[in-house]
Structures are given as structure tokens and as C-alpha cells.
N, C-alpha and C positions, 0 to 999 in steps of 0.2 A: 229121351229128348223129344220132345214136343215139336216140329219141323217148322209143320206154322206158326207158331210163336216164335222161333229161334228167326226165323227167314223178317218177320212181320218185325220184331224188334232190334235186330240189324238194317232193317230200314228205317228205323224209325231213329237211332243213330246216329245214321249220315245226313236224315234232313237235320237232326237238331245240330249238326254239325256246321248244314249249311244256314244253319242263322246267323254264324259270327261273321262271314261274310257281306250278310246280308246286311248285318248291323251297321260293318263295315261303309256298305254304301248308303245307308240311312244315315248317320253320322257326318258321313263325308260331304252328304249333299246337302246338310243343314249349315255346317261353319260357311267362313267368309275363304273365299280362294288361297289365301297367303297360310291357310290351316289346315288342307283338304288332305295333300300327302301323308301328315302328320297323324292324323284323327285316324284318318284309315290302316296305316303303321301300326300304330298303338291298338287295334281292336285285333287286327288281321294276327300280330306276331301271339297273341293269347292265343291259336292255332299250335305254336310249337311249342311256347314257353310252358305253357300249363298241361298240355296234354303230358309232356316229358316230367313234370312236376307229379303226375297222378300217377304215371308208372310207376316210380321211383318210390315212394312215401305217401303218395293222397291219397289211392285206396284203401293202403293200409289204415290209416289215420281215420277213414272213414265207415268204413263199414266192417274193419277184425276188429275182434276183443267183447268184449264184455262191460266195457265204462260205459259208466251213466252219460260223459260228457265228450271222450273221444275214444280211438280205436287205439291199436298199436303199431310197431315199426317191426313187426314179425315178417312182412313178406316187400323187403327190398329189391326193388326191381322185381316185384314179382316173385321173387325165388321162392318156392315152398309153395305157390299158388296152384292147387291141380282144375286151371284154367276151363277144361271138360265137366269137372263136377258141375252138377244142377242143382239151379236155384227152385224155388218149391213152385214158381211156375213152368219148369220143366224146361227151361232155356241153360244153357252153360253159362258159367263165371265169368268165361272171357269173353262172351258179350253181353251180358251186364253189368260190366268191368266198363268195357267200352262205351258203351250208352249213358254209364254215369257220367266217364272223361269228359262226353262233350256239355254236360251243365257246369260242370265244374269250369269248362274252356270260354263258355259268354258270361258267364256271371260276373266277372272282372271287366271284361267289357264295358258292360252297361253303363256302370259310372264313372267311365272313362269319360264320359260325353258332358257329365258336370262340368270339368276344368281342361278341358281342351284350351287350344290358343294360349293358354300362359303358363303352361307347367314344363317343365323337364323330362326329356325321355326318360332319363337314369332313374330320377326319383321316382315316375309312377312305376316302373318294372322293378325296381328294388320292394317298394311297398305291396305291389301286389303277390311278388315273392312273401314276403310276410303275413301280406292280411290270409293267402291261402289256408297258410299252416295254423296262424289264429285265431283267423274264424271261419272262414269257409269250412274246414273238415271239421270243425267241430260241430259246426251247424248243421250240417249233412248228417253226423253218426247221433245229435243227442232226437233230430225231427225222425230220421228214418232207418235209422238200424233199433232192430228190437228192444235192446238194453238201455236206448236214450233216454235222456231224464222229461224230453218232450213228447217223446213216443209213449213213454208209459206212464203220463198223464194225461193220456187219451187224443193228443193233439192230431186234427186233420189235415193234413197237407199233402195234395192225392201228387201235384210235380211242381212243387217248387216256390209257392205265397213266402213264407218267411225265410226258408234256407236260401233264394234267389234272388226274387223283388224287393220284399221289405229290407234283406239283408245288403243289396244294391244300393237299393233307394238309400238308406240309412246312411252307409258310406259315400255315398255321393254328396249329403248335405253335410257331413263333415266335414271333408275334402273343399268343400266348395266357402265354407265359412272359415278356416283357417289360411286356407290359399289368396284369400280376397277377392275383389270383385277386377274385371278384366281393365285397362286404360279407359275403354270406350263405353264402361257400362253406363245404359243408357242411352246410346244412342242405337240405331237401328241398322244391323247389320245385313248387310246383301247375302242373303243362302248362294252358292255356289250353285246348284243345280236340284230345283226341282223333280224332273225327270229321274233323277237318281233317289232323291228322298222317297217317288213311287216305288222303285225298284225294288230300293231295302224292303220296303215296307211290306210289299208283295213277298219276296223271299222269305224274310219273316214269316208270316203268316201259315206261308205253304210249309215252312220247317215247326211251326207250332205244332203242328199235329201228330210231329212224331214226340214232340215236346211233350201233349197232352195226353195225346191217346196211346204214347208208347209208352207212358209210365204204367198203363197197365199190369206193360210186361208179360202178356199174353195174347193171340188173339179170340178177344171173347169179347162178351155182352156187354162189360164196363169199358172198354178201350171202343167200342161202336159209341157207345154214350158220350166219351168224353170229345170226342170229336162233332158227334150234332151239338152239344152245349157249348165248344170251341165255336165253333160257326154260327148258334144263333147269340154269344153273348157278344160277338165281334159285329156282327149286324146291328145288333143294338148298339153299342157303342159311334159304331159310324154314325150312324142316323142322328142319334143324341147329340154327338158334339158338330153335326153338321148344323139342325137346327137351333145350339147355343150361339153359332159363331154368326148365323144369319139375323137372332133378334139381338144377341149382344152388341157384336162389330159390325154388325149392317154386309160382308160380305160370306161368301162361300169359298173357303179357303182350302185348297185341296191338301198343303201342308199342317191344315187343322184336321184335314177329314184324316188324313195319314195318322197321327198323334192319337186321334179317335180310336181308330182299329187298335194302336197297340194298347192303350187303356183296360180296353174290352178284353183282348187278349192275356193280360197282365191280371185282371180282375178273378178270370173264370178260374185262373192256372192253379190254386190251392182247392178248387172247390168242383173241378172238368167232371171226377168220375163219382161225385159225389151229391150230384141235385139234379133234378125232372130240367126238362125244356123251357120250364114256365120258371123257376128259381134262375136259370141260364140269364133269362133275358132281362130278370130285375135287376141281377149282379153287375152285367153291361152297363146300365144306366146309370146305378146308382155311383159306380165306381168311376165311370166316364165323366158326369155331374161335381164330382168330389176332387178328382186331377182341375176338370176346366176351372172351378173356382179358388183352387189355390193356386194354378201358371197364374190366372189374370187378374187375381185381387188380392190373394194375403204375399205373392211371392214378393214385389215388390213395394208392401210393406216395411218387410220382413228385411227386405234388404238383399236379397238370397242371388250371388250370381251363378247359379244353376244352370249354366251356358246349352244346352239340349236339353235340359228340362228332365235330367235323369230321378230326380226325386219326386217331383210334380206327376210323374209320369207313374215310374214302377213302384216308390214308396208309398205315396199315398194310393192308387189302385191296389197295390198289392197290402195292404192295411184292411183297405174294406174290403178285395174278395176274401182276406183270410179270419174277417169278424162275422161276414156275409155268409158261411159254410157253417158257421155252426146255428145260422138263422134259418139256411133251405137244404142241410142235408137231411135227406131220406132214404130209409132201407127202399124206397122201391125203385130208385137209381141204383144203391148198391146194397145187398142185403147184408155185407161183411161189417157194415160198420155197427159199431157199441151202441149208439141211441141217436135217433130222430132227431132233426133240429129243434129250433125254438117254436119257427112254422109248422112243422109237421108235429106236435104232439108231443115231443119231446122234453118240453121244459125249458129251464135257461140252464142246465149241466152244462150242455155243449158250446154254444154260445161264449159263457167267462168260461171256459175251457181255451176257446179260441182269445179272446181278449188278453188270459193270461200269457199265451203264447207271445201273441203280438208283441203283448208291453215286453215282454223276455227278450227275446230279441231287438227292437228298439235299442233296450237300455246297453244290453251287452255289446251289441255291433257299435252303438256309437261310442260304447267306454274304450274298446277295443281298437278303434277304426283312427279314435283322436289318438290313442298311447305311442299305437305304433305309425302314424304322420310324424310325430314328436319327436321318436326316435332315430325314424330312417334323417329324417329333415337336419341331425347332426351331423349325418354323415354326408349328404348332399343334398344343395340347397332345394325347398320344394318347387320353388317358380322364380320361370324366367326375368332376366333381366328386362330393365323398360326397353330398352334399344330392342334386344331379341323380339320382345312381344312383340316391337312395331314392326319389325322387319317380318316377322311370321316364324312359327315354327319349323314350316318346312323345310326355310333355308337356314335355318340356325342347326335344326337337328339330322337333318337329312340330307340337304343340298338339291333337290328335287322339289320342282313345282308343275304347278297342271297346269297355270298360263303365264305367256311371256312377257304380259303385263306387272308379272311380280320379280321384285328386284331387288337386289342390296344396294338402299342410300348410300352413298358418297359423300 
């Protein structure tokens, strides 16, 4: 066993651990007050519900077996797991057991934030029960256990562009197009707390890194890299949609510069241990550029109540950092990989390597993501009643509000 590795990625862990909290408070501070309980509920209890879900059957699902497409149900609860074996970067099973738990623990999260305010507790945790076992472990065993049908067509994804963001993103615009759009869309909702939308954001951020640079899974050369190209693709990105928000909307929105970071963040996360400093910071842009013009000009088109902007955000960034990797990956970031990007020398192999991934996922998360809405949705209803909506989730689903301004009409 490897000590610093083992030590390095047990930390890295508990930060990506503490991003669902984080999310938590990012989420929480963007709804309108009569939704803030509820927002935060729904990201926070993916803490228990899915960590116990990964115990049980999501490891298994995920990384045993030999399918092209999923795992097996050979280690129930773990049983049969010898927890101590090491992984081939010299760390134990049951902390890379562990480290996986927690992507698996926000990835349901994030497009919780599409249909906040009008859904039903029952139905998103029944679906989310479902979409795990449907698509999440599949996604995880075919991107990154050896025998996957996307690993062994060379796909790059160093923690998480397609099995997490695009696979988020995707679900969240289904969700959001079958659910309808909110009573009030279109009108201009008051965020509940700024100060907290910093907070998430912050949190986030700091847990990225275990997000990034702990997918290493070692501490070496590629996990230092993925953390400088985490930090300057995130730079970039702030900076980007700070200066779109000043020539477009004429202000400096710190809820825009917040949205920025995670862009950036979102953009780098398939491509962190896999491109120089200089690829980092075009990723930032280009991927920051690509979210601001679909939130503020095709979303509302389009029709899209995307209520936190969970696809505008993860799906479209995580679309172009994960087309964007096979444009600036380079052996001199990491020498493990099969060939060069499109930039470095390499050709366009990697590049429609990457595209084909992309559309893959796309097509299957949203074939997947609508079946099983469809289905849970017979069994309980997906969104709330009008009355409920107007009254707020909070006090419909929980009976718990953050101010005493919010009340049940008479």
C-alpha cells in the first residue's frame, strides 16, 4: 500500500463529499424563500440515500464483472469484497469504494436544481432510486472500468464530463421538459440569499479538487496537474462570464461571476489530468462562452424551465470540455494516454472519439431519463399541485420554512 496515495485520496473523498453540501447551499440560495428548505432537503438527503444505495448494489453494478455495459450484483453489501486489496495505484478497495460513493452521491443532485419549486419529494427520490441503477452505474462501468464499451473505445474522461455533467445535464433537461415550465415562468424571481449562493460556490470549488486531482488516485505528477488546470480553467471562466455579463447586461453580477466558476469547473473535469496550462485556460472560455449563450439566448427560446440552470450549466460545459479533450489532450500532461489530441499532433482519432462519446451518452441518458419519468410518474404523480406550488414546497413537503413571512393561505 502506497501511504500517500491512500492518505491523499481519502482526502480527496471527504472534500468531493463536501460538495453535496455545498451544492446544497448554492441551490438553496438561488430559489425563491417558499423553496429553500426543500431544494436543500432534496440535494442534502443524496448524502444518505445513495451513499447506502452504493453499498448495497452500486459498486457492484459499477466497477465488478466484465460487461461491456454494466457490472454484477456479486458483492451485496459488500460481501465477498476483500476491502484491503489494492487498486493498481497502490491504494485499498475500500477507499476507492469510497471516493467513487461520493460522485455517485452529487451527481443526482445537480439536476435536482432543473425542477425545484414544483415537483414532489416522492417522485424525485423514487426516480432517482431508478435513474441510479439505469444510468448512473452503467455509465460509471461502460466510461471507466476496463471492460466498458466506452473505455475500450478509447474515450477520455480523467473524473466525470460524460458519466456526471453531460449525464446531469441531460437528465435535468428532460425532467424539466416533461415536468413543465413553473406558475411564474417568466417572471423574475427574488434568490433567497446571495451570500449563500457565494458559499456553495466556494465549497464547491475547494471540494473540486478532490473531485479533480483525486481522480488521480495517486499522489503524483497527473493529480499536481489536474489541480493547476482546475484553478486556471476556473480563473478563466470567472473572468469570461464576468466580462460577458458587463458588455451584455451592462452589470457585474456576482451571482453571474458564481455560475462562471462552476462552468469553468464543469468544463475542465473530463479533460483536468489530461492537457498543458495553456489547453486549461481555452477549455475555461470556450466552455464558459457556450453555457452564457444558451442561459441567455437559446434557453428562452427554447422554452426550457431549467429553473438553476442545471443544463445550461453542466450539460452544455460538460459537452464542450468533453469534445474540448480530445482537441488539447497531450502525452506531455499525461504520457498514459493512446494519442495526442487534434492540437497537439494527433489527428482528429481523438477528437470524433470524444464526439462519439458525447452523442452516446446524450442519446442514452435522455432515452433512459424520459422512460423511467414515465414510468415512476404512474406510480406517483411527477409535479406538484397548483395550490402546493403557490404555497411553496417547503410547507407542502416538509412543514419547515426559513422565514416567517412564508405561510399557508386561508
Amino acid at each position: 500500500m502506497s501511504l500517500g496515495s491512500t492518505v491523499f485520496v481519502l482526502i480527496s473523498a471527504i472534500l468531493v463529499l463536501l460538495m453535496t453540501p455545498g451544492l446544497a447551499f448554492f441551490y438553496g440560495g438561488l430559489v425563491s424563500k417558499k423553496n429553500v428548505v426543500n431544494t436543500m432537503f432534496l440535494v442534502f438527503i443524496m448524502t444518505g440515500m445513495v451513499a447506502l444505495m452504493w453499498v448495497i448494489f452500486g459498486y457492484g453494478f459499477s466497477f465488478v464483472g466484465n460487461g461491456a455495459f454494466i457490472g454484477d450484483f456479486k458483492h451485496f453489501f459488500l460481501s465477498g469484497l476483500d476491502l484491503n486489496s489494492l487498486q493498481p495505484t497502490k491504494i485499498p478497495t475500500g477507499v476507492y469504494m469510497l471516493f467513487q460513493m461520493m460522485f455517485a452521491v452529487i451527481t443526482p443532485g445537480l439536476f435536482i436544481g432543473a425542477i425545484v419549486g414544483r415537483t414532489k419529494m416522492k417522485f424525485i427520490l423514487l426516480f432517482i432510486f431508478v435513474w441510479s441503477i439505469v444510468v448512473y452505474y452503467p455509465m460509471v462501468h461502460m466510461v471507466w472500468s476496463p471492460t466498458g464499451f466506452l473505455a475500450k473505445m478509447g474515450t477520455l474522461d480523467f473524473a466525470g464530463g460524460t458519466v456526471i455533467h453531460i449525464n446531469a445535464g441531460v437528465t435535468a433537461f428532460v425532467l424539466a421538459k416533461l415536468i413543465g415550465k413553473r406558475l411564474n415562468y417568466g417572471k423574475k424571481i427574488q434568490a433567497y440569499s446571495v451570500p449563500l449562493v457565494l458559499i456553495g460556490t466556494t465549497l464547491l470549488w475547494i471540494g473540486w479538487y478532490g473531485f479533480n486531482a483525486g481522480s488521480a488516485l495517486a499522489m503524483n505528477d497527473v493529480a499536481m496537474q489536474a489541480a493547476v488546470t482546475t484553478t486556471v480553467a476556473t480563473g478563466a471562466s470567472m473572468m469570461t462570464w464576468f466580462f460577458m455579463d458587463v458588455i451584455f447586461n451592462k452589470q457585474a453580477s456576482l451571482m453571474g461571476v458564481c455560475t462562471g466558476t462552476l462552468c469553468g469547473l464543469v468544463g475542465i473535469t473530463p479533460a483536468t489530468g489530461f492537457v498543458t496550462v495553456a489547453g486549461a485556460f481555452w477549455i475555461g472560455i470556450i466552455a464558459t462562452i457556450a453555457s452564457f449563450a444558451f442561459i441567455n439566448y437559446v434557453k428562452p427560446r427554447i422554452q426550457l424551465d431549467d429553473t438553476l440552470d442545471a443544463f445550461g450549466c453542466h450539460g452544455i460545459s460538460g459537452m464542450v470540455g468533453s469534445i474540448a479533450t480530445g482537441l488539447f489532450a497531450t502525452k506531455l500532461a499525461n504520457p498514459s494516454i493512446a494519442d495526442n489530441g487534434l492540437f497537439y499532433g494527433g489527428g482528429a482519432h481523438q477528437v470524433l472519439v470524444q464526439i462519439g462519446a458525447t452523442l452516446f451518452t446524450i442519446v442514452f441518458v435522455a432515452i433512459a431519463a424520459f422512460v423511467i419519468a414515465k414510468l415512476v410518474g404512474l406510480i406517483t404523480p411527477m409535479r406538484a399541485t397548483a395550490e402546493e406550488e403557490e404555497q411553496g414546497m417547503d410547507l407542502t413537503d416538509h412543514g419547515e420554512v426559513v422565514d416567517d413571512s412564508v405561510h399557508i393561505k386561508q
